[in-house]
C-alpha positions in Angstrom: 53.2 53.8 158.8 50.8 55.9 157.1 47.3 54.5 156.8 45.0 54.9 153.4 43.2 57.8 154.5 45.8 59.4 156.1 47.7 59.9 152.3 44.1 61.1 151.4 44.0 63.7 153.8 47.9 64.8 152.7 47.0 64.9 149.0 43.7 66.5 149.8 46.0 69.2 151.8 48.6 69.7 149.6 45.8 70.3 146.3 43.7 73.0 148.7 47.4 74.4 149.5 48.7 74.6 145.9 45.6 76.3 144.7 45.4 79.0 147.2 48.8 79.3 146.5 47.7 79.7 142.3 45.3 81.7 143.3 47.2 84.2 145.6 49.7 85.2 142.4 46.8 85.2 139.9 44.7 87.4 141.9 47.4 89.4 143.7 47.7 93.2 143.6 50.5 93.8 141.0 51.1 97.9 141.9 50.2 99.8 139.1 51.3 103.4 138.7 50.8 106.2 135.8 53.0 108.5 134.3 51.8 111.0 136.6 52.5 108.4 140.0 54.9 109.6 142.6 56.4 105.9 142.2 56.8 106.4 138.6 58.6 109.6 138.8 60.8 108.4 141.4 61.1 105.0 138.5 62.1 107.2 135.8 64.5 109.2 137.9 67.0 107.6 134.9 71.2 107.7 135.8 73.1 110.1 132.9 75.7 107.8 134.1 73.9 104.9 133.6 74.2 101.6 130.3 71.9 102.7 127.2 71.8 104.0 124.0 72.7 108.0 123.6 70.5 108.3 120.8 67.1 106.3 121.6 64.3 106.3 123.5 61.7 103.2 123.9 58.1 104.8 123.5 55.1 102.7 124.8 51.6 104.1 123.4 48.0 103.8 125.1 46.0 101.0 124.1 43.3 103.1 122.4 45.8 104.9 120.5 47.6 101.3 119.5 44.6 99.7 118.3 44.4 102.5 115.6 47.4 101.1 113.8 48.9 104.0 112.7 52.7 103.9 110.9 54.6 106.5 112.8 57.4 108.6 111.1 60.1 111.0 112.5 57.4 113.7 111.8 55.0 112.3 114.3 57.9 112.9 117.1 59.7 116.0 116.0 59.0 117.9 119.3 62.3 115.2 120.5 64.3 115.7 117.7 63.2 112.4 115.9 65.3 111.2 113.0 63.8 107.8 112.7 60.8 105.7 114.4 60.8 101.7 114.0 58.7 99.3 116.1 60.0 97.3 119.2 58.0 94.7 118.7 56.7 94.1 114.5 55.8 90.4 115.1 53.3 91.2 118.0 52.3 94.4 116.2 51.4 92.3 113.0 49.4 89.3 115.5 47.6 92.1 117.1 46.9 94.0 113.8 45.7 90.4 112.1 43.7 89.7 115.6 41.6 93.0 115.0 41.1 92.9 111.3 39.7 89.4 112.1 37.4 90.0 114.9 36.3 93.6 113.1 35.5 91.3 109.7 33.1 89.2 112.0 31.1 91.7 113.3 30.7 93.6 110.5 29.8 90.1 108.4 32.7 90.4 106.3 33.8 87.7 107.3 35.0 85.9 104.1 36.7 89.2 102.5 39.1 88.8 104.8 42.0 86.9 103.8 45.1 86.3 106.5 47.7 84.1 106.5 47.7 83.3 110.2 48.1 79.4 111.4 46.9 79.8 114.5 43.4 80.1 114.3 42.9 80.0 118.3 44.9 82.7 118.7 42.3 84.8 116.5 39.5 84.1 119.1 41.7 84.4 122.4 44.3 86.9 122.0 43.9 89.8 124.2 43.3 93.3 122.8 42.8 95.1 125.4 46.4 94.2 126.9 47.8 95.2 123.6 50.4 98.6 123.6 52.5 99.7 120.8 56.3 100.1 121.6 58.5 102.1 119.2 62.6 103.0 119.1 62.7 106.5 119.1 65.8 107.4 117.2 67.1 111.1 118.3 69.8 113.3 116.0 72.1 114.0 118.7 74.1 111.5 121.0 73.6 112.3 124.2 72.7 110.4 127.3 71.3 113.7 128.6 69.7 114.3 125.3 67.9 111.1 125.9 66.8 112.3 129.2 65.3 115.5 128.1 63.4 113.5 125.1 61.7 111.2 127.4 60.8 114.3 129.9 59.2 115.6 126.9 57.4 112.4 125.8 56.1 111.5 129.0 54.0 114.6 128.6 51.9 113.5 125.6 48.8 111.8 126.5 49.4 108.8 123.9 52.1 107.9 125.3 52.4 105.4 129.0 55.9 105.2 129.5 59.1 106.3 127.9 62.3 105.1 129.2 66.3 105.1 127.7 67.1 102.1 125.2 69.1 100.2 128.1 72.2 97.7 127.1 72.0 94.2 128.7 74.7 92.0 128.7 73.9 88.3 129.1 75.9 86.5 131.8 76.7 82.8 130.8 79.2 82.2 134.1 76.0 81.5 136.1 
């Protein structure tokens, strides 16, 4: 029979335990690679025979080059061939577009010219900029998986652009 301060001691154990544990995956070293990465290369080393799109490629930009905002077109990709450019991701592009309209409207005191339908107010104040990277579908003019191939090859060697990597086809598995 466990005494009073013996379940103390196990609670006061299993907190210290837990939070080093917490603090061990918030703090952890994630690898990190760049384009230009032996890891990455050997990442991107994409199957012709593998299960994506023949026709598009997923194009991440550079922070710095997403925070300008810019609407792409086919022309802004025509070294690949580009028919037609749509974003990945329009509702995060349009919370990170209202997130920087908002915090540029407060420091230059413009505060109330700024009118956005947004209901989450916190968001405004927390959301993270700096984490924020632009993903567009690449849509090429010929079907080809090694079409697809030779477009990201050639994308990877802009300097706006962090990754590029075949539109892959997932299949969701309900038999688990």
């Amino acid at each position: 029979m466990r005494t009073r301060s013996q379940g103390t001691i196990f609670w006061y154990i299993y907190i210290i335990v837990v939070f080093l544990l917490l603090f061990a995956v918030y703090f952890g070293n994630t690898p990190q690679y760049t384009k230009n990465d032996e890891l990455y290369m050997k990442y991107m080393n994409i199957d012709p025979n593998g299960v994506f799109y023949d026709d598009v490629v997923v194009v991440t930009l550079s922070n710095s080059v997403s925070l300008q905002f810019k609407e792409y077109t086919a022309k802004n990709f025509k070294a690949v061939n580009c028919v037609r450019v749509e974003s990945a991701f329009p509702y995060l592009d349009d919370i990170a577009y209202k997130v920087y309209k908002y915090r540029h409207a407060i420091l230059t005191s413009e505060k109330n010219k700024v009118s956005l339908t947004f209901n989450n107010k916190e968001m405004l104040k927390t959301y993270d900029l700096k984490s924020y990277n632009a993903s567009y579908y690449i849509y090429l003019d010929k079907h080809s998986k090694e079409n697809v191939i030779e477009a990201i090859n050639v994308l990877l060697k802009r300097d706006d652009v962090i990754c590029a990597e075949p539109k892959y086809i997932v299949y969701a598995n309900y038999n688990i």
